[in-house]
N, CA, C and O atoms as a DFTB+ gen file, in Angstrom:
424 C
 N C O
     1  1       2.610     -14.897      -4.072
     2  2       1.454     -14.029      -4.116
     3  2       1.921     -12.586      -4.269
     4  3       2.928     -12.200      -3.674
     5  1       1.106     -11.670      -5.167
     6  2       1.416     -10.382      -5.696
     7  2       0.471      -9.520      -4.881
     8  3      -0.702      -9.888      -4.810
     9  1       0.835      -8.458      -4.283
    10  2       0.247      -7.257      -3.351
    11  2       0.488      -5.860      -3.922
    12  3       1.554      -5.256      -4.043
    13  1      -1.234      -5.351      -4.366
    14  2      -1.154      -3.993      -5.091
    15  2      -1.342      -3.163      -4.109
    16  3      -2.209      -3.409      -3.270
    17  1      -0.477      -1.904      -4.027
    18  2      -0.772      -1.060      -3.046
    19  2      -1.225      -0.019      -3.443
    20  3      -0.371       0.717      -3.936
    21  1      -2.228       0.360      -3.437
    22  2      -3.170       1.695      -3.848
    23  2      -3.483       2.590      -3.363
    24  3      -4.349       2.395      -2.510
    25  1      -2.987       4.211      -3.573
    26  2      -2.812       5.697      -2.750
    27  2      -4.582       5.683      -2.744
    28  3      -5.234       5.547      -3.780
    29  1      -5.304       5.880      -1.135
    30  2      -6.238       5.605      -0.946
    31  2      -6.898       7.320      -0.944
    32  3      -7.829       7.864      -1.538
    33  1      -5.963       7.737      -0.043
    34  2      -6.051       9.368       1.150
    35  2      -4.993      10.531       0.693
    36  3      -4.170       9.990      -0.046
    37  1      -4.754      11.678       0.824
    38  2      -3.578      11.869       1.072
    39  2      -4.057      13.360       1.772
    40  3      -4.629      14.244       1.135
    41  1      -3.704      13.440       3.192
    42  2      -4.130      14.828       4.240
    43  2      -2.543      15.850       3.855
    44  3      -1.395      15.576       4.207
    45  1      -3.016      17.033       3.043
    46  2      -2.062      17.749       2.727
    47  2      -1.683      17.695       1.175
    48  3      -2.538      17.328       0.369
    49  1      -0.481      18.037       0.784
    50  2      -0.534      17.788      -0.555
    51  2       1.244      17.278      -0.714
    52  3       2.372      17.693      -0.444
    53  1       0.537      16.085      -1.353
    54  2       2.141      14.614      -1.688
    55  2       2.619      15.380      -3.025
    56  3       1.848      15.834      -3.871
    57  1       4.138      15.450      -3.070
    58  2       4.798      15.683      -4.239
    59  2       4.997      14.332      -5.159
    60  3       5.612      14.282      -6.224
    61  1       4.353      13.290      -4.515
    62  2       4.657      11.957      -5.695
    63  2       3.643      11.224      -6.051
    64  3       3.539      10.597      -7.106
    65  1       2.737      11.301      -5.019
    66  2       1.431      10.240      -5.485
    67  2       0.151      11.199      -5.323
    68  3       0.186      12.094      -4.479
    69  1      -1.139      10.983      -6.249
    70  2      -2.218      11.143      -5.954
    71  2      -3.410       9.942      -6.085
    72  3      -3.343       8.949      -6.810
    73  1      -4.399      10.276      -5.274
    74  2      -5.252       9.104      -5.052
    75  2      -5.420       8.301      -6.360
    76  3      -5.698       8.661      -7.504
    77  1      -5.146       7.030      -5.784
    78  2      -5.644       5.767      -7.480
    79  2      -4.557       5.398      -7.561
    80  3      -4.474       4.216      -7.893
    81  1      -3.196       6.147      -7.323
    82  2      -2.013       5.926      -7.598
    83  2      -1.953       4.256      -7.097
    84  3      -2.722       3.795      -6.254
    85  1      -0.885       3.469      -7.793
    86  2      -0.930       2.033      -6.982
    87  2       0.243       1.662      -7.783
    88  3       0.298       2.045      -8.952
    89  1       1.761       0.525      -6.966
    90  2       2.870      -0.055      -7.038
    91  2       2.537      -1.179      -6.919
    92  3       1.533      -1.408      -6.245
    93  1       3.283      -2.290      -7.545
    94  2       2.626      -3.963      -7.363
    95  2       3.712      -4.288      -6.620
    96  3       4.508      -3.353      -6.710
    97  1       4.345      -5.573      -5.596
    98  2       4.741      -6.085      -4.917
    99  2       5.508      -7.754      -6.155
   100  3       4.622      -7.938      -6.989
   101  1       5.810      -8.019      -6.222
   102  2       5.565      -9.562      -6.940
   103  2       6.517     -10.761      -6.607
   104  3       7.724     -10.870      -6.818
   105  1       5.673     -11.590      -6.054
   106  2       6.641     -12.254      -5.461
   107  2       7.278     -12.459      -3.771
   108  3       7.969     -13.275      -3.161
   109  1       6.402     -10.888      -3.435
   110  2       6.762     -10.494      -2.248
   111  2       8.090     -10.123      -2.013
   112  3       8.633     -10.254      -0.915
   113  1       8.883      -9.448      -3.475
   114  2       9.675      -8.265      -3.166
   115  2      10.190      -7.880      -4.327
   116  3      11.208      -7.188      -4.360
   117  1       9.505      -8.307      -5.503
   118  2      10.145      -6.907      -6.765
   119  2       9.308      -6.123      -6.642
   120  3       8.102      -6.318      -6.798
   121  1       9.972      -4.891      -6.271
   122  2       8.752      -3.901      -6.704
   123  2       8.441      -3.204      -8.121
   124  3       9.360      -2.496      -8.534
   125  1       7.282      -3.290      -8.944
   126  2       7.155      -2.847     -10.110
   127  2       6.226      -2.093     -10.065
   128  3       5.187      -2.401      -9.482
   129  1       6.464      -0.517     -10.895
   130  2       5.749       0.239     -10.759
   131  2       5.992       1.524     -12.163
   132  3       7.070       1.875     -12.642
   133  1       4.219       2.133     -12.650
   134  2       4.502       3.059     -13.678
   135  2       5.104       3.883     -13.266
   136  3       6.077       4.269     -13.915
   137  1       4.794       4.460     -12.085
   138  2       4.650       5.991     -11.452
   139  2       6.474       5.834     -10.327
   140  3       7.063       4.789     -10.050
   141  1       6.778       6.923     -10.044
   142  2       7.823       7.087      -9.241
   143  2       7.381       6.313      -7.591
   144  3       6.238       6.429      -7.150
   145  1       8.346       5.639      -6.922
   146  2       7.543       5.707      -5.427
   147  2       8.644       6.032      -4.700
   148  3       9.847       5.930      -4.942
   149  1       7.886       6.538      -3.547
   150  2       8.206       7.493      -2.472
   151  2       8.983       6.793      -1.259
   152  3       8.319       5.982      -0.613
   153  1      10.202       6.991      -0.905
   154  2      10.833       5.927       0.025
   155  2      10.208       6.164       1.505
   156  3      10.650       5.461       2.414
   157  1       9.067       7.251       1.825
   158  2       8.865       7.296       2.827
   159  2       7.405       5.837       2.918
   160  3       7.255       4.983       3.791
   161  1       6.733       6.038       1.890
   162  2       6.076       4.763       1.750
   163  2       6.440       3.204       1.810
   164  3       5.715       2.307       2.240
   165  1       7.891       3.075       1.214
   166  2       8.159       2.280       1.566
   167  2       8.983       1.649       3.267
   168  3       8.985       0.559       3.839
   169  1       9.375       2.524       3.464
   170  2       9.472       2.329       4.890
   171  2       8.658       2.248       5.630
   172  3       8.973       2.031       6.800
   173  1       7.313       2.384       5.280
   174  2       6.177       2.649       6.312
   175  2       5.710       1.156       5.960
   176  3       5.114       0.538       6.842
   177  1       5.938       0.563       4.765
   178  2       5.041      -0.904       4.573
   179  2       6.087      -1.671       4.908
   180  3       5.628      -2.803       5.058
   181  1       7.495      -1.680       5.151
   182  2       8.450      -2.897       4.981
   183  2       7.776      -3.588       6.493
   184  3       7.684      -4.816       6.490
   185  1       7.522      -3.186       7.185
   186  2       7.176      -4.126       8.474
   187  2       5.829      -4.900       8.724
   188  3       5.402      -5.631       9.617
   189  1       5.302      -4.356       7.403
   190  2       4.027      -5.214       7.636
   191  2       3.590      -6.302       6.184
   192  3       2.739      -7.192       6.177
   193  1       4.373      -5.920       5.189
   194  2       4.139      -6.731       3.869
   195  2       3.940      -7.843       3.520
   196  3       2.997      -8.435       2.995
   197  1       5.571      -8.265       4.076
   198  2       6.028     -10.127       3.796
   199  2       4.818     -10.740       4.892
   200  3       4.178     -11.737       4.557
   201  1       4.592     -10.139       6.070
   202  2       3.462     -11.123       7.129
   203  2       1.797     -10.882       6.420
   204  3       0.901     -11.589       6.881
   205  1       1.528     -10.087       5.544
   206  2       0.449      -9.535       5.390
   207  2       0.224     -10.991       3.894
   208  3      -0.751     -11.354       3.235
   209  1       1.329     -11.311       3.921
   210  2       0.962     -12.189       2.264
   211  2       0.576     -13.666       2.824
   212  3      -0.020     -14.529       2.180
   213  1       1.065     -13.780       4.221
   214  2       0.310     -14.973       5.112
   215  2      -0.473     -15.108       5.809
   216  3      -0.875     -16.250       6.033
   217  1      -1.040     -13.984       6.466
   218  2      -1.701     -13.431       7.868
   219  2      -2.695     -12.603       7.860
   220  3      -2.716     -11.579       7.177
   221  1      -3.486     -12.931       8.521
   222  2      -4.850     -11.686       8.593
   223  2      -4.371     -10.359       9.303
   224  3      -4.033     -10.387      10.486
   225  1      -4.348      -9.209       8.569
   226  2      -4.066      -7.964       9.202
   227  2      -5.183      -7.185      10.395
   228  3      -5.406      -5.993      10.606
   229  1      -5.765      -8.497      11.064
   230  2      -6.260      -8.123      11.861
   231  2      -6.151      -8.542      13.237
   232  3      -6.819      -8.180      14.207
   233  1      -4.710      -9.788      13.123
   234  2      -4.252     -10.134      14.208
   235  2      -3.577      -8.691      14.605
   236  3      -3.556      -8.299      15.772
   237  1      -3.052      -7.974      13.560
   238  2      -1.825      -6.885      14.435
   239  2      -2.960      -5.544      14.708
   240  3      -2.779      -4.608      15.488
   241  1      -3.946      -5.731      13.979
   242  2      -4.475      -4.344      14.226
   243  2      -4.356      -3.323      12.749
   244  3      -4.588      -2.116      12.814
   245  1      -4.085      -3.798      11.850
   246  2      -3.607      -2.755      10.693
   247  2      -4.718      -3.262       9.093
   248  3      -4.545      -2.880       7.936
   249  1      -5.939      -4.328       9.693
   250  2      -6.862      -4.036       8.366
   251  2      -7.984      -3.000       8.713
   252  3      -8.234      -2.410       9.765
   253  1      -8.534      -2.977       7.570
   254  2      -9.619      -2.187       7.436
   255  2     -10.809      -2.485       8.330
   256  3     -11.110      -3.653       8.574
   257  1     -11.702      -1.154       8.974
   258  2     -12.848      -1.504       9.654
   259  2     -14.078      -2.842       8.525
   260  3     -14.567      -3.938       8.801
   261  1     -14.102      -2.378       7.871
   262  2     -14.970      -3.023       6.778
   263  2     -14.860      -3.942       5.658
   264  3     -15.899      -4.499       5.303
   265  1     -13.567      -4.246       4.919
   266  2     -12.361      -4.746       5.064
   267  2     -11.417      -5.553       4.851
   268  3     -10.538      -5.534       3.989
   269  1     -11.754      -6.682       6.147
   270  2     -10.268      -7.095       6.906
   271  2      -9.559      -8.062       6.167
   272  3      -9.039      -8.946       6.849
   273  1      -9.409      -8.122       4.978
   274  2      -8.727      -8.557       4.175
   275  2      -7.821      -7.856       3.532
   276  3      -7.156      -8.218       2.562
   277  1      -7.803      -6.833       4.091
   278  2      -6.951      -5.481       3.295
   279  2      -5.971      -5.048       4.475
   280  3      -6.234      -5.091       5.677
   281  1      -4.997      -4.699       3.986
   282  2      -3.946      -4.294       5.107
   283  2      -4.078      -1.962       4.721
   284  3      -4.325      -1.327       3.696
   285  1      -3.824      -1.620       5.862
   286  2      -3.425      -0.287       5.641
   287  2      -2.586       0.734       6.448
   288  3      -2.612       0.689       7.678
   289  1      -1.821       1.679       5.772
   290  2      -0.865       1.915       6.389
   291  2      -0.474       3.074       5.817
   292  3      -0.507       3.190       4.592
   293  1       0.004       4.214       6.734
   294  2       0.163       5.543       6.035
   295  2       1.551       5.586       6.080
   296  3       2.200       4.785       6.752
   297  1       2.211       6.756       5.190
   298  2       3.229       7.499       4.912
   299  2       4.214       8.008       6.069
   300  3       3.461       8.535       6.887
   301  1       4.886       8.059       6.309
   302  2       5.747       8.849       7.598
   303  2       5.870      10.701       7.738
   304  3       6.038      11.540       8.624
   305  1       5.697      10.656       6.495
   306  2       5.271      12.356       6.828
   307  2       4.313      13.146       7.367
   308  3       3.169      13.078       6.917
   309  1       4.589      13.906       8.278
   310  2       3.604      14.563       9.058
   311  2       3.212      15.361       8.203
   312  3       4.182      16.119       8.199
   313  1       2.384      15.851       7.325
   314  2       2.285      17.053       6.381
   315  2       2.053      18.416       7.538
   316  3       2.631      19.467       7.263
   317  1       1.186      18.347       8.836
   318  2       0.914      19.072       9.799
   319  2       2.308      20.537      10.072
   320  3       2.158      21.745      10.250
   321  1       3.357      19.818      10.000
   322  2       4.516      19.888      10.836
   323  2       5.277      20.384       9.241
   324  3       5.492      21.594       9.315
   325  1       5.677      19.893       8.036
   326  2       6.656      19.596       7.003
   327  2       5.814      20.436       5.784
   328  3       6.555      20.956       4.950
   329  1       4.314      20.633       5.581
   330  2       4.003      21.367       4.719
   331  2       3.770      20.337       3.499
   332  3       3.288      20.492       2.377
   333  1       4.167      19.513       3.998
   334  2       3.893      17.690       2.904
   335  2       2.652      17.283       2.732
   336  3       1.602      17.922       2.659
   337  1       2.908      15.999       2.666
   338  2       0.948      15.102       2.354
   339  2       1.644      13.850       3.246
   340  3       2.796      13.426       3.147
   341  1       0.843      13.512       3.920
   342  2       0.523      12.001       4.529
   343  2      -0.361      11.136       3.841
   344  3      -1.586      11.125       3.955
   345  1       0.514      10.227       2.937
   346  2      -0.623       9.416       2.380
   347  2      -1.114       8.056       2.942
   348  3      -0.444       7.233       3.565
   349  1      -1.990       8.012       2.710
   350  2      -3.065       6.703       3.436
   351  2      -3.112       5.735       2.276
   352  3      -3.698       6.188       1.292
   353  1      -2.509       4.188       2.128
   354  2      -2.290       3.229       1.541
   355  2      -3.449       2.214       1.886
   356  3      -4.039       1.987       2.942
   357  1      -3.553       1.727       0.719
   358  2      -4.305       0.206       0.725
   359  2      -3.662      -1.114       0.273
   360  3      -3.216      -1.000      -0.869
   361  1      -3.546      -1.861       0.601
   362  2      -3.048      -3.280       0.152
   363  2      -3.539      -3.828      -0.017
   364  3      -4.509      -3.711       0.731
   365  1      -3.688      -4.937      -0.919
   366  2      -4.728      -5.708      -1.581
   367  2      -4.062      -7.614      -2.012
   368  3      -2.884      -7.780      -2.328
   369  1      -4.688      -8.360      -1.960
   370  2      -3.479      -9.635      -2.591
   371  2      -4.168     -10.099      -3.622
   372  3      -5.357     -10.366      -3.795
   373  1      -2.844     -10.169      -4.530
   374  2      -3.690     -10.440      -5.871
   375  2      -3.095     -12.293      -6.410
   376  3      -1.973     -12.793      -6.501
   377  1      -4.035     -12.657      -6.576
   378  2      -3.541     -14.191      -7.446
   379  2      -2.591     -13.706      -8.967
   380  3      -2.256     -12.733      -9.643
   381  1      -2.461     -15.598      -8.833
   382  2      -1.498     -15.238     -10.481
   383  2      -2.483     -14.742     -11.196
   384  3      -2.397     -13.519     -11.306
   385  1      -3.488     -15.272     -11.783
   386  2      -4.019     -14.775     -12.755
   387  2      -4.312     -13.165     -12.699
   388  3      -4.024     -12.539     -13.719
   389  1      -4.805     -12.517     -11.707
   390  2      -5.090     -11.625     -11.798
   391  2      -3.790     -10.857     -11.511
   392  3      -3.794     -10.203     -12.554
   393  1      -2.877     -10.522     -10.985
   394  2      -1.416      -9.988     -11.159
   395  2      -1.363      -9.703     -12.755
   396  3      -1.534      -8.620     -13.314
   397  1      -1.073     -10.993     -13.351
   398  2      -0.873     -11.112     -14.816
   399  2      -1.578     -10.150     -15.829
   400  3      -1.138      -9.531     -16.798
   401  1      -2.944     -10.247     -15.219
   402  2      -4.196      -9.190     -15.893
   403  2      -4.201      -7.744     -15.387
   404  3      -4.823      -6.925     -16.064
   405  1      -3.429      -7.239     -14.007
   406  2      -3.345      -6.033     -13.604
   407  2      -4.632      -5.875     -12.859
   408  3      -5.240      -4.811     -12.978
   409  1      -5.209      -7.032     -11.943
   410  2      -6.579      -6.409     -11.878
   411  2      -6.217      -7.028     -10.459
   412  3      -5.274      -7.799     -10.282
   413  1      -7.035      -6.616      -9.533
   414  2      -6.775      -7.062      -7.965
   415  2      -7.965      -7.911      -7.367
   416  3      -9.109      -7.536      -7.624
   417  1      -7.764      -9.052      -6.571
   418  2      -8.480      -9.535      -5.794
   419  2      -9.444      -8.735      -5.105
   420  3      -9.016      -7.653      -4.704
   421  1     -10.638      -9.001      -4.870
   422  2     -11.450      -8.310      -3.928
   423  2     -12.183      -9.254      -3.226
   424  3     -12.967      -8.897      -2.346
């Protein structure tokens, strides 16, 4: 199963992503992507990804109020503190077919 992650938020201003922005997962670990990604993003999803492609993200606490089929998870930068952007992520799971087509499960 393939997981699109899509720049939802971003409080401050990100030097790599702006909202819409989105990296695909495939396989549950090539990552393929148009746009550059940000290693602080990826450190912020490695602990919740591989369980999120089996598991409701609402056993841990990390889906959406409205939702809970969606996992979410922000950036490690404080922009507050660093003058950065904290971006706010969405995860999504996509079937073969739709992976293939670029289009995401809902």
């Amino acid at each position: 199963m393939d997981l699109k992650i899509t720049v939802q938020s971003i409080k401050g201003t990100c030097p790599v992503y702006k909202v819409g922005d989105h990296f695909i997962l495939k396989d549950g670990y090539r990552l393929t992507s148009d746009i550059p990604v940000c290693m602080h993003a990826l450190a912020s999803l490695m602990p919740h990804y591989n369980a999120f492609r089996f598991a409701d993200p609402g056993r841990w606490g990390a889906a959406g109020k409205h939702e809970r089929n969606k996992l979410y998870f922000q950036c490690l930068d404080p922009y507050e503190y660093t003058g950065g952007g904290t971006v706010v992520f969405e995860v999504s799971r996509m079937d073969d077919e739709e992976a293939d087509a670029g289009t995401v499960v809902r």
